[in-house]
Structure formats: structure tokens, C-alpha cells
C-alpha positions as CSV (number, residue, x, y, z in Angstrom):
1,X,19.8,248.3,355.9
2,X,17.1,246.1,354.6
3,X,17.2,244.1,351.5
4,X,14.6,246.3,349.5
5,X,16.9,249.1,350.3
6,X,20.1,247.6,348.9
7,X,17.6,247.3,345.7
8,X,16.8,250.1,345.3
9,X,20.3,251.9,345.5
10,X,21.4,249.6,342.9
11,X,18.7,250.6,340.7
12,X,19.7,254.0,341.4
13,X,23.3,253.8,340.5
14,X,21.8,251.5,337.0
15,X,19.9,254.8,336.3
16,X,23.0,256.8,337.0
17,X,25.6,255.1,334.7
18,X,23.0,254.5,331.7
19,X,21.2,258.1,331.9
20,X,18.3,256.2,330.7
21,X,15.4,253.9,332.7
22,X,14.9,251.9,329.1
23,X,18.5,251.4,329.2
24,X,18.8,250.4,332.7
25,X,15.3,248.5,333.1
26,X,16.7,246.5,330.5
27,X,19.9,246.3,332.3
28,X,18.4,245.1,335.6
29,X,15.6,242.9,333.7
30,X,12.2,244.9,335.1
31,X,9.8,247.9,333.8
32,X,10.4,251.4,333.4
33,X,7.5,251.7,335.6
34,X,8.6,249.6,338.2
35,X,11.9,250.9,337.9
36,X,10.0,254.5,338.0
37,X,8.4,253.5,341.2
38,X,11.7,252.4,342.7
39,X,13.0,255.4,342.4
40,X,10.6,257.6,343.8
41,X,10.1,255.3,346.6
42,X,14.0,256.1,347.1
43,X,13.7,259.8,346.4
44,X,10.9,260.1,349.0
45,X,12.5,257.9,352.2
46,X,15.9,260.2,351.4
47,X,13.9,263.4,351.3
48,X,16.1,264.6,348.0
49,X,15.7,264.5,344.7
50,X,18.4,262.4,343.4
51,X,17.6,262.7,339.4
52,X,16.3,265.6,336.9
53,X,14.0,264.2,334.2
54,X,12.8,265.3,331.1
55,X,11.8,264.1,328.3
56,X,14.6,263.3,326.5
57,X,17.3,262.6,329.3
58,X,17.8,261.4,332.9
59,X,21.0,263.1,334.9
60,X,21.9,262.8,338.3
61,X,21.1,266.0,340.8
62,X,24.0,267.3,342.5
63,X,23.1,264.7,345.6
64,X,22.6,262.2,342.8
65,X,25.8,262.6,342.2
66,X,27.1,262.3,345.5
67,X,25.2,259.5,346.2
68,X,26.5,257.3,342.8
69,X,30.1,258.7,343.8
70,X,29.7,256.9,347.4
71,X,28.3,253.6,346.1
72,X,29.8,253.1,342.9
73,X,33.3,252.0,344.5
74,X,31.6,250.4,347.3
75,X,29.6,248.2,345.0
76,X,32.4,247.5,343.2
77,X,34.4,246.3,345.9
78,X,31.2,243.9,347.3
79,X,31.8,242.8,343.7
80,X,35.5,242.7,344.2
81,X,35.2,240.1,347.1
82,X,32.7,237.8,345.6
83,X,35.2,236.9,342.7
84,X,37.6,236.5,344.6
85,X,35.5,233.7,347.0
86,X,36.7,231.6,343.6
87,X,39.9,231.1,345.1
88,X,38.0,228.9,347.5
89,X,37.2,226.6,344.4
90,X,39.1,224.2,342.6
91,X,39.8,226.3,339.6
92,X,39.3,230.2,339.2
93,X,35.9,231.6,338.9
94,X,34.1,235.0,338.1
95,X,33.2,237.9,336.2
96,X,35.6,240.0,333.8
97,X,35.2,242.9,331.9
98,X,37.1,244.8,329.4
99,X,37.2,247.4,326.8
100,X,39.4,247.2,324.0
101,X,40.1,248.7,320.2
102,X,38.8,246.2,317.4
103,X,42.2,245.3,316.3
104,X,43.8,244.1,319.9
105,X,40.6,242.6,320.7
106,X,40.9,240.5,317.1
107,X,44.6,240.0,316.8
108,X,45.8,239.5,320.6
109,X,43.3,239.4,323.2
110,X,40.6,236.6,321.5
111,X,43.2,234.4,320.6
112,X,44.7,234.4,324.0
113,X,41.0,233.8,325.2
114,X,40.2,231.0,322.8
115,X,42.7,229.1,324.2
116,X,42.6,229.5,327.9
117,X,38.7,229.6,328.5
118,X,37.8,225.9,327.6
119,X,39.7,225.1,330.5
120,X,37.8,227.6,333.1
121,X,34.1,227.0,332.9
122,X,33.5,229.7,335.4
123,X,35.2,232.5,334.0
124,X,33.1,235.1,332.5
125,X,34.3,237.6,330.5
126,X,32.9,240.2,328.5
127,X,34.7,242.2,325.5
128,X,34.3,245.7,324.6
129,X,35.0,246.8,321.1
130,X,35.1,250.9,321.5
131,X,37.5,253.1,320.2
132,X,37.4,256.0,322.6
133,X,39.5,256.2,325.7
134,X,36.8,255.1,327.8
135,X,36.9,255.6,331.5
136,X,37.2,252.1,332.7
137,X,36.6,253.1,336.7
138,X,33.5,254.9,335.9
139,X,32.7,253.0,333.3
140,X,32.8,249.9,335.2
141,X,35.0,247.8,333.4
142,X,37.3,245.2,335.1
143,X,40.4,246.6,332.3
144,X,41.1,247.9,329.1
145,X,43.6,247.7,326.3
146,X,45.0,250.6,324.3
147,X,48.8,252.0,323.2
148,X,51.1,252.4,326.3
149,X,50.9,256.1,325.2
150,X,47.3,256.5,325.2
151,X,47.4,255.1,329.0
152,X,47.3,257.5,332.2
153,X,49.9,257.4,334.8
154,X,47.9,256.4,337.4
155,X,46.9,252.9,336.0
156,X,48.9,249.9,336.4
157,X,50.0,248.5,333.3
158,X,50.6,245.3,331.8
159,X,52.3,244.7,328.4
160,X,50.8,242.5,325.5
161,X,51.8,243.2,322.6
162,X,55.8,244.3,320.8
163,X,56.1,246.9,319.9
164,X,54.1,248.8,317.2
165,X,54.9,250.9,314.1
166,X,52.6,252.3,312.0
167,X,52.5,251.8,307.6
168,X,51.3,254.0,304.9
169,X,50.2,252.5,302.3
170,X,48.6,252.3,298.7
171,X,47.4,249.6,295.7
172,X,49.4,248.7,293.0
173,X,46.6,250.3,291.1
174,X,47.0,253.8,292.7
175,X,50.6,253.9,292.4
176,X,50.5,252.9,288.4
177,X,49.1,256.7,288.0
178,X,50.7,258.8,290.9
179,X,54.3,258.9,291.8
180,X,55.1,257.5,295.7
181,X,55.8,260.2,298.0
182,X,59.4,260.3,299.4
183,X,58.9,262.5,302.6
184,X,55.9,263.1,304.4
185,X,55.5,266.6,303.0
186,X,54.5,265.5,299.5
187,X,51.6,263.4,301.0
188,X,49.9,266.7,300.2
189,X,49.7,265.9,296.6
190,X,48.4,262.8,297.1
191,X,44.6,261.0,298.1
192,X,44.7,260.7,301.4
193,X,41.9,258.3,303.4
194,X,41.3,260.1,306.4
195,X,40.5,258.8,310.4
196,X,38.2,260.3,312.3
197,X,39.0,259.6,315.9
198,X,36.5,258.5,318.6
199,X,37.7,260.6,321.4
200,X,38.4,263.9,319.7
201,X,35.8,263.9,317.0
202,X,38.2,265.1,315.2
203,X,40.5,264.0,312.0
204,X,43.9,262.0,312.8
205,X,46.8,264.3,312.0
206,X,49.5,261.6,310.5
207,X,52.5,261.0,312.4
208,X,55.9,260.9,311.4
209,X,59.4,260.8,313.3
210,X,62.7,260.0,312.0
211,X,66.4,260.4,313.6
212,X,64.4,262.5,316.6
213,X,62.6,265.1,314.2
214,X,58.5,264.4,314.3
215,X,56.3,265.5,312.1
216,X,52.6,265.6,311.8
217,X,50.8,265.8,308.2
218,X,47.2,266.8,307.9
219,X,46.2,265.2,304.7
220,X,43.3,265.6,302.4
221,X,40.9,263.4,300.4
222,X,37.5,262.7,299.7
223,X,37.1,259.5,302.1
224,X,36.8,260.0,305.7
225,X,36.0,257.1,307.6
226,X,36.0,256.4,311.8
227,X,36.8,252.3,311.2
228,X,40.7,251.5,310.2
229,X,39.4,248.7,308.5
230,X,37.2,250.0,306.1
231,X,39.7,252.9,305.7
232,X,42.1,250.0,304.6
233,X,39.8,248.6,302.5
234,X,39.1,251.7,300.5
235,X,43.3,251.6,300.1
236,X,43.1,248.3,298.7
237,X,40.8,248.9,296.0
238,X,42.7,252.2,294.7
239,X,40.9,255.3,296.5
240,X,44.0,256.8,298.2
241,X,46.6,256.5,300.7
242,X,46.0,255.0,304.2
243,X,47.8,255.3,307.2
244,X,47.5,252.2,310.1
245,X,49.0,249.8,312.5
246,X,51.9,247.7,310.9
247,X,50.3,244.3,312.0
248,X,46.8,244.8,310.8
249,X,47.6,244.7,306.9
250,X,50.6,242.1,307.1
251,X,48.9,240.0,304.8
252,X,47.7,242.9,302.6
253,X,51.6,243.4,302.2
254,X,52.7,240.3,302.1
255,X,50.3,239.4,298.8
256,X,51.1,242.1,297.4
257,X,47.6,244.0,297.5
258,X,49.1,246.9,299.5
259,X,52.7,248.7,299.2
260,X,53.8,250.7,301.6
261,X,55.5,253.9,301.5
262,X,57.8,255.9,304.1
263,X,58.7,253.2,305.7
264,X,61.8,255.1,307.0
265,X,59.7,257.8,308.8
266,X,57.8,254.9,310.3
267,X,59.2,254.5,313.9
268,X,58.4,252.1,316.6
269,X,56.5,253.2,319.1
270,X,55.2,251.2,322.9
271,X,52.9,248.8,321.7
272,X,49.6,247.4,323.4
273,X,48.8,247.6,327.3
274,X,46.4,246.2,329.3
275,X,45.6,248.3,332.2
276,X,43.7,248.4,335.2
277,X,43.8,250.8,338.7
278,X,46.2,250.6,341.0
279,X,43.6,250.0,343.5
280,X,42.3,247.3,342.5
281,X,42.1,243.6,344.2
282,X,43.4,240.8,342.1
283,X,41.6,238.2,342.1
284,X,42.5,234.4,341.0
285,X,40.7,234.8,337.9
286,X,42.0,238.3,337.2
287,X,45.6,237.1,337.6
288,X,45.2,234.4,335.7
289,X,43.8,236.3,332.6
290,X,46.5,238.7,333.1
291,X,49.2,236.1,333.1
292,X,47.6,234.5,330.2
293,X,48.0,237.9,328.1
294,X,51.3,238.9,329.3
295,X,54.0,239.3,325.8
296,X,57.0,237.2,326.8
297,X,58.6,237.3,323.4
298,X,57.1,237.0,319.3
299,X,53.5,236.4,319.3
């Protein structure tokens, strides 16, 4: 194969993945004319058409497809083995990428980073934020980091986090007018600040369990919101009920801003995972990062 070749599949597969040739010009740092041409040159030597255009979206044809399927993996690996030629250096080297929620990436996986980066100039890693389950093998990315629940069976996983438990809570100023609710089921007579989830589109159903029994409470207000945080905000300043993770309003608790509220039907549940597939060489640098973020005990 000759080098203009190899070019010109990998502009291919850039096309592909972003469904876009601004997006993937960009990407690969040419034209969308030259990256135009690149592909018609390719469409023409294969004798297919490999993409349908219009004016408002790129998609691969059913070869298209085909063809991204076969060099996606095999790109990956070539990718694969040139990271891992940093075990011939001194100290680990290479490229790392990961998708993550906003809260692990702010409260685990940054500080972890912080600390060991400074010491391995040649590590390069790039973070995420995205709520969604994303796809990290077609997608792309190196790993990802959600709730060992939200993870598929098929992906090896790493623990980094305790366990989690999840807090409803309220202001002080919300509370001086409305009575707290004792079970789940009165939650109905109260603000609630809903979540809209990434993946579903749809609004998070509140999730109870205590001594076995589970229980899910679909709530009602006038705040909806797809970012925890500003959903917490909104509880701290009085404009309902909010429902998150334990550890991202400790200190919203702990001076007094927030109260929380059926705390007994508040179980512990498998915290956060890194994860990454089975399939997939470790390299030095990878194994090191891993290591790095692996929960031992009270972080």
C-alpha cells in the first residue's frame, strides 16, 4: 500500500466517526476541499461509493460501513503498538483518552492526575466530560468512568471510587414552610428539581430501596435541569427538593446549606469504575494510570 493510500483511508474513517468534513478537516488540520478531493480520489480507485452526502449530513454507505468496521480496530491497534514502544523509554509515554461524568472527572480522576502527571512528561491524556453512556470502542476512547451498574459485562473493570449512596435534600429555607417528607411516597407533595438524563432523554425516576423493597418516585416541579450541579444549586437557594450523589454536596451538608431527607431509604450502591475492553493491550502508560486510580481504601 502506498503512503498516500494509508492517507487517505484515515481521512476516510475521520469522516466516518465525525459525520461531518468541517468536523473532520478540522480534526485532521486540512480543507474541506482537500479533504473533499481525498475522498473522491478514494471513492474512484475503490470503484464504490463509500459516503451519502447531502446537505445537511454525511453517513457512511453500506460499504462505507464495512470499510470503517475493518479499519477502525486495525487503526487502533497500529495505535495500540506505538504506545506501547514507550516501554522502550526510560519512563512511560503516550496517548490516553477517556470519557467520564463531570463529578468523577472533578472529585476522583483530576486529582489522581494532578498528582502523577508532573512526573511523566510524555503522557498525554485527554478528558471527556459527557454524561451519556458513550460507546468508548466506537467512540475511540482509551476508557471511561461511570457506576459499576451503568457498565456492560463485556468490559473489564477497575474500581475507583467506595461505594456510593445517593441524598435528597432541601434548604433550610424550604423546609421553614413545607413539612419533610418521611417516605418516598409523600415526595409527591413536595417541589421536586427534576434530571433529565443524557442517554434516555428522558426524566430520572428517583430511586429508593430499603430492607430489599425498591421503589421509584416520579416527581414533579417546575425546574428541570440536565446538569446535577445546577440542579443542586437551585436546592440550595430554596426552589425544591434535589436528588444526587452523596459526595458531591458534602460540604453543602456539612455547613448547613443543605439538609437531607430519607436518609434511611438511601442505600449504598457499587460506586465508580473505570473500564476499558477486554481486548485491549496494556500498555506501560495505561497500567500506570490505572494503578494510579485504583481505590485501595478512604479517598
Amino acid at each position: 500500500m502506498r503512503r498516500e493510500e494509508l492517507g487517505d483511508l484515515l481521512a476516510f474513517l475521520a469522516v466516518a466517526d465525525e459525520r461531518s468534513f468541517t468536523r473532520a478537516a478540522a480534526k485532521l488540520g486540512t480543507s474541506q476541499s482537500a479533504l473533499s478531493h481525498t475522498i473522491s480520489r478514494l471513492e474512484a480507485r475503490l470503484g464504490l461509493r463509500l459516503l451519502t452526502r447531502t446537505t445537511r449530513s454525511v453517513a457512511p454507505t453500506e460499504a462505507g460501513e464495512r470499510l470503517s468496521a475493518t479499519l477502525r480496530p486495525a487503526f487502533t491497534d497500529i495505535s495500540t503498538q506505538l504506545d506501547s514502544l514507550g516501554a522502550l523509554r526510560d519512563k512511560p509515554a503516550g496517548h490516553f483518552r477517556i470519557t467520564t461524568s463531570e463529578h468523577a472527572a472533578r472529585s476522583i480522576i483530576w486529582p489522581v492526575l494532578s498528582r502523577l502527571l508532573p512526573d511523566y512528561p510524555d503522557i498525554h491524556v485527554e478528558i471527556s466530560v459527557d454524561s451519556s453512556l458513550t460507546d468508548i470502542v466506537t467512540e475511540r476512547f482509551d476508557a471511561g468512568v461511570r457506576l459499576g451498574e451503568q457498565i456492560a459485562k463485556d468490559m473489564v473493570a477497575v474500581r475507583i471510587s467506595p461505594d456510593q449512596r445517593m441524598a435528597v435534600v432541601g434548604s433550610p429555607a424550604y423546609f421553614a414552610t413545607r413539612p419533610k417528607p418521611e417516605t418516598p411516597q409523600q415526595l409527591t407533595d413536595h417541589a421536586c428539581i427534576n434530571l433529565r438524563t443524557a442517554t434516555s432523554g428522558g426524566l430520572y425516576a428517583w430511586e429508593f430501596e430499603k430492607g430489599g423493597r425498591e421503589l421509584k418516585v416520579r416527581v414533579d416541579g417546575r425546574l428541570i435541569f440536565n446538569s446535577a450541579d445546577l440542579m443542586v444549586e437551585a436546592a440550595v437557594q430554596g426552589l425544591g427538593l434535589a436528588i444526587t450523589l452523596e459526595t458531591r454536596i458534602e460540604d453543602h451538608l456539612r455547613d448547613g446549606r443543605l439538609v437531607r431527607v430519607l436518609e434511611d431509604w438511601c442505600e449504598p450502591f457499587s460506586g465508580f469504575h473505570l473500564y476499558y475492553p477486554s481486548r485491549r493491550q496494556m500498555t506501560p502508560a495505561f497500567a500506570l494510570i490505572i494503578d494510579a486510580l485504583r481505590y485501595r481504601g478512604r479517598r
